[in-house]
N, CA, C and O of each residue as an XYZ file, in Angstrom:
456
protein
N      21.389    -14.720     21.176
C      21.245    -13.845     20.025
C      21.701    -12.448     20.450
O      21.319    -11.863     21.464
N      22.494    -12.029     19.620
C      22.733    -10.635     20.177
C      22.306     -9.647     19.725
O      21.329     -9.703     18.979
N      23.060     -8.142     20.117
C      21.860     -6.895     19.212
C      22.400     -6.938     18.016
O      21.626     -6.364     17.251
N      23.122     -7.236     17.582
C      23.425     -7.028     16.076
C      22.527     -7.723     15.829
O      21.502     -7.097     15.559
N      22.396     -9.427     15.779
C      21.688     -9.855     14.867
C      20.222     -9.783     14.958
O      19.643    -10.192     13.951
N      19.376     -9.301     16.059
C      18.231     -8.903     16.280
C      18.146     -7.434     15.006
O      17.178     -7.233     14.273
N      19.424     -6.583     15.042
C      18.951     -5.584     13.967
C      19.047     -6.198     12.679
O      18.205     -6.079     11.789
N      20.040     -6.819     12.619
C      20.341     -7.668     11.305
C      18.902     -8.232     10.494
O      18.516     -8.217      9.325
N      18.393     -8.693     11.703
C      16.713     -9.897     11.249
C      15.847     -8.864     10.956
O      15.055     -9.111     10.047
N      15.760     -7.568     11.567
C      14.733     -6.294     11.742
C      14.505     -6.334     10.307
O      13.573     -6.679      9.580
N      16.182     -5.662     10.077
C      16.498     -4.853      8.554
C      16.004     -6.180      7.156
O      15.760     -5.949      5.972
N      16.003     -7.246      7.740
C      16.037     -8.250      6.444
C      14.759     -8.473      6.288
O      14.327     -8.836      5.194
N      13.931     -8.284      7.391
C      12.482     -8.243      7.598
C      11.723     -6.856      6.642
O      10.875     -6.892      5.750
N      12.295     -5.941      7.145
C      11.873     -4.240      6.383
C      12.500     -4.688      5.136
O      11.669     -4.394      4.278
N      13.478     -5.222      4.571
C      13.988     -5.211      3.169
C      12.664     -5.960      2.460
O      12.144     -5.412      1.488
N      12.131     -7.234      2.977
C      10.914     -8.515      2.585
C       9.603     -7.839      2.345
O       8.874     -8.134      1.399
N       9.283     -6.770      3.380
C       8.135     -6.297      3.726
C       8.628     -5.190      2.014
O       8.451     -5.611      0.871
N       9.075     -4.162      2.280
C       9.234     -3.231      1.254
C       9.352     -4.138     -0.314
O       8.976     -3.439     -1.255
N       9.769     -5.440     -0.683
C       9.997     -5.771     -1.678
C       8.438     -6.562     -1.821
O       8.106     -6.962     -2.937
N       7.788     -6.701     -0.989
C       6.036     -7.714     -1.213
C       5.274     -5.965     -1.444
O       4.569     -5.800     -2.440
N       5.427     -5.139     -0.764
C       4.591     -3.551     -0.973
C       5.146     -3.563     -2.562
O       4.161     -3.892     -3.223
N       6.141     -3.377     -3.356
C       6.337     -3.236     -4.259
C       5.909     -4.032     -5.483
O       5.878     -3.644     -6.651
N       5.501     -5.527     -4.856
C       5.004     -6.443     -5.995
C       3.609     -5.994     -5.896
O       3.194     -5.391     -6.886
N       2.860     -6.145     -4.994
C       1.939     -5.874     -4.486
C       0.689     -4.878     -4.983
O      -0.461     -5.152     -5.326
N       1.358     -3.682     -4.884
C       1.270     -2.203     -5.057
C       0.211     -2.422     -6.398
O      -1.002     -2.496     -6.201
N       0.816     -2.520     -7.829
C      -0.226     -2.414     -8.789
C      -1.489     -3.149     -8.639
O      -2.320     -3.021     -9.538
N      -1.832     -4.130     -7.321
C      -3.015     -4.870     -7.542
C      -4.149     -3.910     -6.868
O      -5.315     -4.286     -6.745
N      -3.804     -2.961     -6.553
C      -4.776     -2.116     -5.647
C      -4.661     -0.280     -5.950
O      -3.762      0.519     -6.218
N      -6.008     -0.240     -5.741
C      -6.979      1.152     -6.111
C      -6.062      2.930     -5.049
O      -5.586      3.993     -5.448
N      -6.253      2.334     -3.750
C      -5.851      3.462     -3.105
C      -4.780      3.024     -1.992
O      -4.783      1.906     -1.476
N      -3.884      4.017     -1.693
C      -3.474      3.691     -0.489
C      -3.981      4.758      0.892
O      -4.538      5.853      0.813
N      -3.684      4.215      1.773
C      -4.731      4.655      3.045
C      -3.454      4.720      4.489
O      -2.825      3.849      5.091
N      -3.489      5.434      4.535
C      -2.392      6.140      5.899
C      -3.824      6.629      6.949
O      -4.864      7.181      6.590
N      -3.340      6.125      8.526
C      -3.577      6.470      9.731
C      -2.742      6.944     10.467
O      -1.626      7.397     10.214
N      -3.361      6.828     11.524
C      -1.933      6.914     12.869
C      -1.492      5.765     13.593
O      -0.924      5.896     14.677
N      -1.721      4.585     13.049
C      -1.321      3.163     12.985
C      -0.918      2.324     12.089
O      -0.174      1.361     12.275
N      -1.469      2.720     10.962
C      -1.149      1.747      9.766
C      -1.041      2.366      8.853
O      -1.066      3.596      8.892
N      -0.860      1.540      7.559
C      -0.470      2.175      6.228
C      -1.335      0.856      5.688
O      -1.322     -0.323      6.040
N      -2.065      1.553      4.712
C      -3.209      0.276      3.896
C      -3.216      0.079      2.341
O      -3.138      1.206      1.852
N      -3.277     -0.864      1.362
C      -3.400     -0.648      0.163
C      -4.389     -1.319     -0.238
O      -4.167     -2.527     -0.319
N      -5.589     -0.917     -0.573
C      -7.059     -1.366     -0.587
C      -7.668     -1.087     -2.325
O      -7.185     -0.408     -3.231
N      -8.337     -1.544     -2.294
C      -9.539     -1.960     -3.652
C     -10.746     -0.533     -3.283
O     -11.193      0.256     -4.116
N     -11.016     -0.560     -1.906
C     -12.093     -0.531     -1.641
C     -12.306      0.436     -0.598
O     -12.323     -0.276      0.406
N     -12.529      1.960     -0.115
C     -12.807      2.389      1.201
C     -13.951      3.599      0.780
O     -14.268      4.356     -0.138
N     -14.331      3.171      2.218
C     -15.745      4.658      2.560
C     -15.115      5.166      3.718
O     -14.726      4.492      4.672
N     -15.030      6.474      3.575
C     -15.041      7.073      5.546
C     -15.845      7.741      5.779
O     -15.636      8.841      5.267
N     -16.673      7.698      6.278
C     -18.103      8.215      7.263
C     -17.431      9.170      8.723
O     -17.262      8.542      9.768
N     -17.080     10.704      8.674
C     -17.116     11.618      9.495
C     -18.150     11.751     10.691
O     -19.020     12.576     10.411
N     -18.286     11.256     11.773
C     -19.031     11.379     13.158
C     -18.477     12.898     13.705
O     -17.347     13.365     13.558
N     -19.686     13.525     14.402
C     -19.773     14.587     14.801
C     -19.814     14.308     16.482
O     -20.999     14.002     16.612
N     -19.447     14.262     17.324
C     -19.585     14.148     18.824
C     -19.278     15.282     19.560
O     -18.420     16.039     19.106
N     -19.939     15.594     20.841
C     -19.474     16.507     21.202
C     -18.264     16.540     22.144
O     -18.220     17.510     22.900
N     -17.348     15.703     22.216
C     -15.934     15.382     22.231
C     -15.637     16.123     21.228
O     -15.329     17.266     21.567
N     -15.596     15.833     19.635
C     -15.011     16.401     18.529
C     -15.157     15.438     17.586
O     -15.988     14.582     17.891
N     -14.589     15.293     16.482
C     -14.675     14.451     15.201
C     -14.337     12.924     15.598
O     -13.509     12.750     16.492
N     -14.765     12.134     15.157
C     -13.760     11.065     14.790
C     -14.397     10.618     13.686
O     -15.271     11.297     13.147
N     -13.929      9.119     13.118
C     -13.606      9.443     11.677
C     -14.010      7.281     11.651
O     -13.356      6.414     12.231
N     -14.901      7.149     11.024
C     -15.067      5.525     11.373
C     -14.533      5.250      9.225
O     -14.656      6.215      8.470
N     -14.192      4.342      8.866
C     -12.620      3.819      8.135
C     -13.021      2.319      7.328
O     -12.237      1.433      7.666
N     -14.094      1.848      6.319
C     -14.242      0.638      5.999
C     -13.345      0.600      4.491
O     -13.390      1.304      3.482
N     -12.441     -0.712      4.935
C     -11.958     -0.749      3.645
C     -11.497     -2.729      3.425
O     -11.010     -3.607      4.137
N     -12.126     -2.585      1.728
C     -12.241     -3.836      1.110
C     -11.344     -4.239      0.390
O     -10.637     -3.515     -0.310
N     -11.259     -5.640      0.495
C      -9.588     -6.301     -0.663
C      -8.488     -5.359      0.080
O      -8.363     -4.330     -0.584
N      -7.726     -5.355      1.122
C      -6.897     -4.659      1.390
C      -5.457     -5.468      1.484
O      -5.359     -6.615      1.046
N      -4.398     -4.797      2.069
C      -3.189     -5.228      2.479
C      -2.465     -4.035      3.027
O      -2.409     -2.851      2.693
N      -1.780     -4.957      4.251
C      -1.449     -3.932      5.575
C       0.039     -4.283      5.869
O       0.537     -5.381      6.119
N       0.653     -2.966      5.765
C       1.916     -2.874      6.194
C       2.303     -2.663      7.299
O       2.336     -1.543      7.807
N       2.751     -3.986      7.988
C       2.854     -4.749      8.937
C       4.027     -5.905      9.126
O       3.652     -7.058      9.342
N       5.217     -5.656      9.058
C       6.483     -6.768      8.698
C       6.117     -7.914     10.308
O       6.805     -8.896     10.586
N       4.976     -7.462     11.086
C       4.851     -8.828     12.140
C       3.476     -9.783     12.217
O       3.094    -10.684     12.962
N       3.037     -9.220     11.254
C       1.180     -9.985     10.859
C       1.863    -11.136      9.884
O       2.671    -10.957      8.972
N       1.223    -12.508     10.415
C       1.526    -13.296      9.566
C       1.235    -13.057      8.206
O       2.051    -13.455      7.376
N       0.132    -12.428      7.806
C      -1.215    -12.782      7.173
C      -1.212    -11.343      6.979
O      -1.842    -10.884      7.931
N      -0.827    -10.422      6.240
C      -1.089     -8.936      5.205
C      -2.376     -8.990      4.492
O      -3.082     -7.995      4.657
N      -2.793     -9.819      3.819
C      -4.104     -9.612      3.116
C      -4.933    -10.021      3.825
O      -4.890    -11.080      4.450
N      -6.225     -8.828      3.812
C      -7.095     -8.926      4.361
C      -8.569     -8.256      3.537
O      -8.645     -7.250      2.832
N      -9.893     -9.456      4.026
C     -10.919     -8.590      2.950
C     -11.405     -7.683      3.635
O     -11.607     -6.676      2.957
N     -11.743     -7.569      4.898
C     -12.405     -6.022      5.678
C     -11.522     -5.810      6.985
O     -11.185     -6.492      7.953
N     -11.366     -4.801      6.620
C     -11.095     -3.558      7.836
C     -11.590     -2.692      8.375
O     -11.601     -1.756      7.577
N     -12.058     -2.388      9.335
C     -12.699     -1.450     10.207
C     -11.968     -0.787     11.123
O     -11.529     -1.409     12.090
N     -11.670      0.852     10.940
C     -11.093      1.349     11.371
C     -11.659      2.701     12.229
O     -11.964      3.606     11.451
N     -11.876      3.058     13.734
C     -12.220      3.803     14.529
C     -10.668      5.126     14.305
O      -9.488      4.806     14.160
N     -11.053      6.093     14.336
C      -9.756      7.362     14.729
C     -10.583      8.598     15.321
O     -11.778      8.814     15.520
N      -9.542      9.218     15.486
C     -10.054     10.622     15.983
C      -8.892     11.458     15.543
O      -8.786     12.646     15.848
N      -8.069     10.837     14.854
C      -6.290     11.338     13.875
C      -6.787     11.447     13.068
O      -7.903     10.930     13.016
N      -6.244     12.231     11.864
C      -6.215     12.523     10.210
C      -6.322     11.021      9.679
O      -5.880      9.993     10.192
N      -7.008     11.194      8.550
C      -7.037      9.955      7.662
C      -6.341     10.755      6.600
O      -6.519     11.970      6.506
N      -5.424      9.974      5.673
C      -5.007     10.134      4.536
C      -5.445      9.237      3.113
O      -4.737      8.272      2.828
N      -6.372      9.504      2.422
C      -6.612      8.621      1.521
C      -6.152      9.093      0.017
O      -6.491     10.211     -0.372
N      -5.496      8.362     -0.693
C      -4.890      8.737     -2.463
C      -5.267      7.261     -3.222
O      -4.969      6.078     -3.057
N      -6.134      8.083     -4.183
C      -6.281      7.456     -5.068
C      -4.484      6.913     -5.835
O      -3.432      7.524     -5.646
N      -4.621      5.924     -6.483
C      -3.535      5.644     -7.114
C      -3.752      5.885     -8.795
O      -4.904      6.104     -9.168
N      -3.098      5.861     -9.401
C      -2.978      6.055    -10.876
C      -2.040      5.122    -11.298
O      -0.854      5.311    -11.026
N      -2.450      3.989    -12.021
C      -1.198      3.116    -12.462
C      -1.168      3.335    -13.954
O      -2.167      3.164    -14.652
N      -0.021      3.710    -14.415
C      -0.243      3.641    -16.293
C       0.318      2.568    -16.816
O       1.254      1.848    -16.467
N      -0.642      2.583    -17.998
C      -0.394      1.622    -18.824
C       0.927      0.840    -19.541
O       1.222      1.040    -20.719
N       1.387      0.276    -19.002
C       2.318     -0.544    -19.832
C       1.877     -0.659    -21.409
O       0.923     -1.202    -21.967
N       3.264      0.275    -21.981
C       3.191      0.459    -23.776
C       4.456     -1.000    -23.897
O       5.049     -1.504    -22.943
N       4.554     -1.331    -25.130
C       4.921     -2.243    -25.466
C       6.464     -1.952    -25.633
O       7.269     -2.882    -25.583
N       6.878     -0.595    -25.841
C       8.594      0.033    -26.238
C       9.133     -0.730    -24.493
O       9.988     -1.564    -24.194
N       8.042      0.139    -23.605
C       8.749     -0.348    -21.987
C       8.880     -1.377    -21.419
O       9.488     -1.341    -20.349
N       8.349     -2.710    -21.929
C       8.552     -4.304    -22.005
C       9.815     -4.348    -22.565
O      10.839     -4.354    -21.882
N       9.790     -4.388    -24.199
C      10.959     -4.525    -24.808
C      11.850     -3.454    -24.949
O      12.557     -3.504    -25.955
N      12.067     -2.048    -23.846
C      13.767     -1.565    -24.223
C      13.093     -0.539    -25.519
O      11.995     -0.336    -26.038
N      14.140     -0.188    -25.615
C      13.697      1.235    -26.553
C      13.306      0.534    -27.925
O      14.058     -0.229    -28.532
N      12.126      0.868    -28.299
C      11.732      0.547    -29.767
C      12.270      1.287    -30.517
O      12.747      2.372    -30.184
N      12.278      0.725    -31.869
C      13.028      0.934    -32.993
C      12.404      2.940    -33.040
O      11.269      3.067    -32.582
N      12.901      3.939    -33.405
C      12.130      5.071    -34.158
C      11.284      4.573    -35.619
O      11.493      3.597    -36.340
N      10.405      5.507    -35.708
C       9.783      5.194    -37.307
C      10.225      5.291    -38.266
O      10.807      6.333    -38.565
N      10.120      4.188    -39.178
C      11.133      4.152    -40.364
C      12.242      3.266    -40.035
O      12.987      2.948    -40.962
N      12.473      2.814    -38.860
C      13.836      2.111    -38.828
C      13.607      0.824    -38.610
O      12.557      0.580    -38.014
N      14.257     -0.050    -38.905
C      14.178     -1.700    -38.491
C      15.238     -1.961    -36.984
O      16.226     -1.341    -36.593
N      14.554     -3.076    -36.451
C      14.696     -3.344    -35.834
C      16.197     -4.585    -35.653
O      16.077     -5.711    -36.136
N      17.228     -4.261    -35.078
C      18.198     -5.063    -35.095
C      18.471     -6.672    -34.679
O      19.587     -7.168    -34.829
């Protein structure tokens, strides 16, 4: 096997992974960035520890899925996550599918439909 096709398999792998995040994506509440992973979860608490080291940061999150193009297995129901890095957590906002954005531009009012 050579290096091309080792990048070749990489890139077709990142194309698979990015097109399952995209189906994916509307089934879940928040997404969740570390300094290891990237998470799309239902479900998280983070509980701030005080040590006299400094912060770290303990990370539970439920119904998730982990972006990961080498885990067989992306969905997962608990995660437990230790840091002493930034957590990033965003709520998501998904809107509502109106009925014009299914079917293509609806007619204006007053007009029939062709």
């Amino acid at each position: 096997m050579s290096d091309e096709d080792i990048e070749r398999y990489e890139d077709d792998m990142e194309m698979r992974l990015w097109r399952e995040y995209r189906d994916v994506l509307p089934m879940f509440s928040y997404v969740v960035e570390t300094e290891r992973r990237f998470y799309l979860t239902n479900g998280v608490d983070l509980v701030k520890h005080e040590d006299p080291g400094g912060p770290w940061f303990e990370l539970e999150l439920t119904d998730a899925w982990v972006w990961d193009m080498y885990r067989p297995a992306r969905f997962v129901t608990h995660v437990r996550v230790l840091t002493t890095n930034d957590v990033n957590i965003e709520e998501l906002v998904h809107k509502d599918p109106r009925p014009e954005d299914a079917l293509g531009d609806a007619p204006a009012a007053g007009e029939d439909a062709v």
